[in-house]
C-alpha positions as CSV (number, residue, x, y, z in Angstrom):
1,X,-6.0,-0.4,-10.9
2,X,-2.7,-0.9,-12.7
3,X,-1.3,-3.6,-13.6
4,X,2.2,-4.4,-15.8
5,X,3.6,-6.4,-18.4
6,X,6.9,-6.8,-18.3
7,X,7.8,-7.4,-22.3
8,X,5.8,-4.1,-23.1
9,X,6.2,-0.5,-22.5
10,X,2.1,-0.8,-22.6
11,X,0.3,-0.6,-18.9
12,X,-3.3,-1.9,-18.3
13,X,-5.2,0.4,-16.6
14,X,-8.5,-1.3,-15.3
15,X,-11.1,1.5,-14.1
16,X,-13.4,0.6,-11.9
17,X,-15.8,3.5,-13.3
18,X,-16.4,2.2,-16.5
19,X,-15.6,-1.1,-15.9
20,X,-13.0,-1.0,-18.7
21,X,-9.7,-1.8,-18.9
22,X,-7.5,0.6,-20.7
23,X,-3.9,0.3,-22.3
24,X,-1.3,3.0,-21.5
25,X,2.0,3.7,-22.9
26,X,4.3,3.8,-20.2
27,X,7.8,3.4,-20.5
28,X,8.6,4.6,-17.6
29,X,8.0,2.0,-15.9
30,X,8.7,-0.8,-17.5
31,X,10.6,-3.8,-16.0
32,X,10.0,-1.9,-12.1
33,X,8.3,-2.4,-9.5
34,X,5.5,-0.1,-8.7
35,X,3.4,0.9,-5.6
36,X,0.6,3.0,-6.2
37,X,-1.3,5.9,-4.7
38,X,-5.2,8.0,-3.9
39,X,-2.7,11.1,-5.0
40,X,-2.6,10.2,-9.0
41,X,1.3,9.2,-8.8
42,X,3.8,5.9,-8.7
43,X,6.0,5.2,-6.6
44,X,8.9,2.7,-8.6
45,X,12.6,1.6,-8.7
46,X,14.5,-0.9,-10.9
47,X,17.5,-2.5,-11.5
48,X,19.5,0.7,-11.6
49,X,18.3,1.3,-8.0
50,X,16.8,4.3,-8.4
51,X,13.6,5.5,-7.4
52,X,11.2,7.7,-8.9
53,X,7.8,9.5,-8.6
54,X,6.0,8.8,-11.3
55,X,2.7,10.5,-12.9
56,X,1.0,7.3,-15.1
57,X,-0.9,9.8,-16.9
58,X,1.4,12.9,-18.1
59,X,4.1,10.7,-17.2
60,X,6.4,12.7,-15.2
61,X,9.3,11.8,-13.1
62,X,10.2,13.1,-9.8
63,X,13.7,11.8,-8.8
64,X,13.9,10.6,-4.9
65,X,17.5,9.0,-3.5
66,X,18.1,5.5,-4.8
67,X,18.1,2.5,-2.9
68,X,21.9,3.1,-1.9
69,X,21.1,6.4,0.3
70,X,19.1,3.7,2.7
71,X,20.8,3.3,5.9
72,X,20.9,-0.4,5.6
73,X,21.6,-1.9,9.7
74,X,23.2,-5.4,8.0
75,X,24.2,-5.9,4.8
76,X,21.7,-8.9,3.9
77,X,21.5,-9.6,0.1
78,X,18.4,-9.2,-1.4
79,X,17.0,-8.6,-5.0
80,X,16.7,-5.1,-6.1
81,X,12.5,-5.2,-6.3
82,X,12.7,-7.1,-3.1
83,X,14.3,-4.6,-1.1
84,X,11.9,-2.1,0.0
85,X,8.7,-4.0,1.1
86,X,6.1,-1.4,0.6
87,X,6.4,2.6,-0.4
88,X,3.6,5.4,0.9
89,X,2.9,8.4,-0.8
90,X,1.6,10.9,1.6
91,X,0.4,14.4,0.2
92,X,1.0,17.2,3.2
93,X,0.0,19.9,0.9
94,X,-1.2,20.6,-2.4
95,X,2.3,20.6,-3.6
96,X,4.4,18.5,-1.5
97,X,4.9,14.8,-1.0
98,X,6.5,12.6,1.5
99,X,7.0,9.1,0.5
100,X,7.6,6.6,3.6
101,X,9.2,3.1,2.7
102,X,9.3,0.1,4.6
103,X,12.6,-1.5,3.9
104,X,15.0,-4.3,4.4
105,X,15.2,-7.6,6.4
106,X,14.1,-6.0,9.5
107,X,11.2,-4.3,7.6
108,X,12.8,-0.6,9.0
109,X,11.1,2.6,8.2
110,X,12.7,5.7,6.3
111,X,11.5,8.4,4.7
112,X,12.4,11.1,2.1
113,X,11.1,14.1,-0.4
114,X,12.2,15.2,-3.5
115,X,15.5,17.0,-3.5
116,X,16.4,15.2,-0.1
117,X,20.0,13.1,-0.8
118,X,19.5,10.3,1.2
119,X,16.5,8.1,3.2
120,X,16.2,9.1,6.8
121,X,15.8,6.2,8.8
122,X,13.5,6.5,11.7
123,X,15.3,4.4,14.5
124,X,13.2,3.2,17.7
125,X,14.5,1.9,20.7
126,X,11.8,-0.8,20.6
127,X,13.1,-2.6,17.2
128,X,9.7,-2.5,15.9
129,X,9.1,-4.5,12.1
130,X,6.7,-1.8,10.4
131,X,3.7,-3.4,8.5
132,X,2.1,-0.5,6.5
133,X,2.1,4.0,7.4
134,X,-1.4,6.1,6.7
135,X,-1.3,9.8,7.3
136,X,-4.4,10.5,9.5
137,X,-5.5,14.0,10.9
138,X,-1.8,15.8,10.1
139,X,0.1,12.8,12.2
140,X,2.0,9.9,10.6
141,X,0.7,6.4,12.2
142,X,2.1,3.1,11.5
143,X,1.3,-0.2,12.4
144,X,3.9,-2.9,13.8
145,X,4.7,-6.0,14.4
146,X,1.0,-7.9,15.4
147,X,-0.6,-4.8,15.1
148,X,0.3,-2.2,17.4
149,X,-0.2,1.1,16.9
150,X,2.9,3.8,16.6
151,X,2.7,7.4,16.0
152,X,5.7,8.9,14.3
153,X,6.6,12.3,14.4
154,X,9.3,13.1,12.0
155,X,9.4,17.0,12.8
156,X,10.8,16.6,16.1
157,X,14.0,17.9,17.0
158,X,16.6,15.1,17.1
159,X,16.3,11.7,16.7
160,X,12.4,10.7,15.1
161,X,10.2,9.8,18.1
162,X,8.3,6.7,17.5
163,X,5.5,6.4,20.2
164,X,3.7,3.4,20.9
165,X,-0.1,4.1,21.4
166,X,-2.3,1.1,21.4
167,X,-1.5,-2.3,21.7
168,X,-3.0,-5.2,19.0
169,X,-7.0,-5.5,18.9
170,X,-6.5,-9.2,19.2
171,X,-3.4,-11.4,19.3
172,X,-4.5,-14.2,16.4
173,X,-1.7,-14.5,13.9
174,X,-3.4,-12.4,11.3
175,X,-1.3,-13.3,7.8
176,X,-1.7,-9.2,6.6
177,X,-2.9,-6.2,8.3
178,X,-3.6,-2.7,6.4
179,X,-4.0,0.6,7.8
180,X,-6.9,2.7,6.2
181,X,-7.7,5.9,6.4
182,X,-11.7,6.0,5.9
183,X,-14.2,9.4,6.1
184,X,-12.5,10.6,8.5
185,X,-12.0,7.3,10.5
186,X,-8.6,5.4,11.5
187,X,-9.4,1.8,10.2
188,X,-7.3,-1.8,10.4
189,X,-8.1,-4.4,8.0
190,X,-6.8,-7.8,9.5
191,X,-7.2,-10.5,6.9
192,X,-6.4,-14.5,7.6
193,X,-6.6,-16.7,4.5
194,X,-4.5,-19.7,5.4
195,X,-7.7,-21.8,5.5
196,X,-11.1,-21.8,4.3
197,X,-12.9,-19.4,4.5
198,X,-11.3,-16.6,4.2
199,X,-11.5,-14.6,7.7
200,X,-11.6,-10.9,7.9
201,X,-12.0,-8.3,11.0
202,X,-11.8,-4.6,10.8
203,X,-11.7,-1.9,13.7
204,X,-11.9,1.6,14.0
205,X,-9.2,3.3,16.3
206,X,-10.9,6.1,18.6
207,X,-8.1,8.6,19.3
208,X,-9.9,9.8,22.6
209,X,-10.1,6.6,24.3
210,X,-6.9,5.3,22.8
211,X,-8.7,1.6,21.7
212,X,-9.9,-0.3,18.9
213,X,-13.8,-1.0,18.1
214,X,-14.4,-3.4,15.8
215,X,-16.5,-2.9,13.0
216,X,-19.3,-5.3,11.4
217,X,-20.5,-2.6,8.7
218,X,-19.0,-0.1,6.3
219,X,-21.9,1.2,5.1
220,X,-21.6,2.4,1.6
221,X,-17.9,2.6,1.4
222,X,-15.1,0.0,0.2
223,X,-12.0,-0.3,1.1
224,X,-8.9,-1.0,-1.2
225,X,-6.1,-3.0,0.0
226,X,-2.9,-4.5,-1.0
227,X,0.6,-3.9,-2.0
228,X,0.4,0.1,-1.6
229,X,-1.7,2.9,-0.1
230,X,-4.8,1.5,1.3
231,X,-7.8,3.8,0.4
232,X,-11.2,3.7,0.6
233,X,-13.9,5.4,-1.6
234,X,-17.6,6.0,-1.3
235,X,-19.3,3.7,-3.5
236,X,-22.2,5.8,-4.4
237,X,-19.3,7.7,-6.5
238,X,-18.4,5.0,-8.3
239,X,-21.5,3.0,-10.3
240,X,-19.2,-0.2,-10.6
241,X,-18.2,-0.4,-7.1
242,X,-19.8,-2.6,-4.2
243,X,-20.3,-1.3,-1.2
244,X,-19.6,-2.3,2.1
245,X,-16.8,-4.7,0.8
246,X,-12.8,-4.6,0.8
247,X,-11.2,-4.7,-2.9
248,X,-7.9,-6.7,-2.0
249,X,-4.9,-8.1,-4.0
250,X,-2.1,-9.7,-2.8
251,X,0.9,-8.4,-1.5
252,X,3.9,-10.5,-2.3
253,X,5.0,-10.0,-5.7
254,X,5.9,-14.0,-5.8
255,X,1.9,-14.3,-6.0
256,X,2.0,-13.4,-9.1
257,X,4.8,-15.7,-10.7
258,X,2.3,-18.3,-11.7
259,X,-0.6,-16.2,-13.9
260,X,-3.7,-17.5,-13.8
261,X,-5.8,-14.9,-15.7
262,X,-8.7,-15.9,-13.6
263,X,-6.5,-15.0,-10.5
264,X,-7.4,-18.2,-8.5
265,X,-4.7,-18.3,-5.8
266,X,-3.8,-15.3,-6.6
267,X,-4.8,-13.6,-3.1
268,X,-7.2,-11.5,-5.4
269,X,-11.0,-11.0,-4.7
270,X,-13.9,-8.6,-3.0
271,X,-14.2,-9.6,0.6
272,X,-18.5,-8.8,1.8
273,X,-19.0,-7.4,5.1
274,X,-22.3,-8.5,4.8
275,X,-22.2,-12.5,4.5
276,X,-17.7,-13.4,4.5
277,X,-18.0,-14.4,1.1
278,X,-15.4,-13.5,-0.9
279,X,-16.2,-12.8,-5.1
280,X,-13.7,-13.0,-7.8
281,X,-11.6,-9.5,-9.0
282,X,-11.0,-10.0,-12.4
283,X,-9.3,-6.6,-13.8
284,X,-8.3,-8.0,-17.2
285,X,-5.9,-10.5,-19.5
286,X,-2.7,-8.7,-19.0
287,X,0.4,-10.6,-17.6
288,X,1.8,-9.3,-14.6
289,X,5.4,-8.1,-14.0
290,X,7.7,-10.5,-12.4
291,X,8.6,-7.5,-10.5
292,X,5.4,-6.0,-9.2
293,X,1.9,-6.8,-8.2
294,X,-1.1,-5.0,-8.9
295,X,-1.4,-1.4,-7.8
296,X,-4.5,0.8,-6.6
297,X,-4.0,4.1,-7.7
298,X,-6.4,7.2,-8.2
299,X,-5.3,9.2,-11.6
300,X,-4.7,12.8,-11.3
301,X,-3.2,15.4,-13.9
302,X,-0.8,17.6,-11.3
């Protein structure tokens, strides 16, 4: 996990591993907001609007169009680390990247590679407000709105088709919903926190039937959620991590105005499958940016 203080061109890195948090120099990124990734790279933009792929540990910078090559449907101010809600690094090949971003008021979705000149916008006749992208068995799926399902195929010819697939699991007004990719598995992670205790339900999409199962076991994996790509990792792999329990950390950067370095109310904790009890994530005594929250990200030297 990183995390980001804003006075300092130093960057906590927390690793789960070892249980150790670790201090990187990382000017790069300092004073922008940051979404991480499984693929070892950043995704961030700052004041300057532009927007960069960034490697936390060789610290290399892929340029991608800046917020301005968005095809913005109504000119609504909003803060420049406010703008695009959440950004997806998806690796097609061992090479390439695709980065999706959900943007705007209307939460529209665009994406864009490096050496593209602009964001293209993938328009929808339905309107849909995109929650969160996963790329899943060489298709792009989406969730939107409740919770519906979308597949988006952004190699058609034409306008990008945007099919509905599967309607909401259930229709309670969940407060965040994550798509996961999980061992081979297409997972949603509804989470409800409004009151006491904390609720949590997770299904399993099966792409023959079309329909959600839910799930009341993950076995020995755990599933990271949050601002950024949601991942999930075997825990046997890891010695530190828990198994059959969902890492999460809040997603609105606003959380994390008032610090509290034990991160009560902070939307911060390790949900159990097992009991609904939800144990404190504490990944160190750094002070988060004002700009970005927390990011899961798996380090990689390419």
């Amino acid at each position: 996990m990183l995390s980001d203080n804003q006075n300092s061109d130093i960057r906590s890195f927390f690793g789960l591993y070892r249980d150790k948090v670790y201090d990187l120099e990382l000017p790069e990124a300092r004073g922008r907001r940051c979404w991480g990734s499984p693929h070892g790279w950043l995704v961030t933009t700052g004041s300057d609007l532009k927007i960069q792929l960034l490697n936390p540990l060789t610290r290399a910078c892929i340029n991608l169009p800046p917020q301005l090559m968005f095809n913005i449907r109504f000119n609504i101010h909003r803060e420049w680390y406010q703008f695009i809600h959440k950004a997806i690094i998806i690796k097609e090949s061992n090479e390439e990247f695709l980065v999706m971003a959900i943007y705007g008021p209307y939460k529209d979705l665009a994406f864009s590679r490096p050496g593209y000149s602009s964001w293209v916008n993938v328009e929808d006749s339905s309107n849909y407000r995109f929650i969160d992208v996963v790329f899943f068995k060489g298709q792009i799926f989406a969730l939107c709105d409740g919770g519906s399902l979308v597949v988006v195929d952004i190699n058609a010819p034409g306008p990008l088709k945007v099919v509905c697939i599967a309607s909401p699991p259930n229709q309670y007004a969940w407060e965040q919903l994550y798509l996961v990719e999980s061992s081979g598995n297409l997972l949603v992670v509804y989470r409800y926190e409004r009151h006491e205790p904390i609720n949590v339900e997770v299904y399993k999409f099966d792409l023959n039937a079309l329909e959600w199962m839910k799930l009341d076991d993950l076995g020995n994996l755990a599933l990271f959620v949050g601002d950024n790509y949601s991942m999930s990792i075997s825990s046997s792999s890891i010695s530190n991590c828990k198994f059959n329990c969902i890492y999460f950390i809040g997603d609105s950067v606003e959380q994390w105005w008032a610090y509290d370095e034990s991160c009560i109310g902070r939307n911060t904790g390790v949900y159990s499958m097992v009991d609904g009890t939800v144990e404190p994530f504490f990944f160190g005594a750094d002070y988060p940016s004002y700009y970005s929250c927390p990011n899961w990200v798996t380090p990689a030297l390419i």
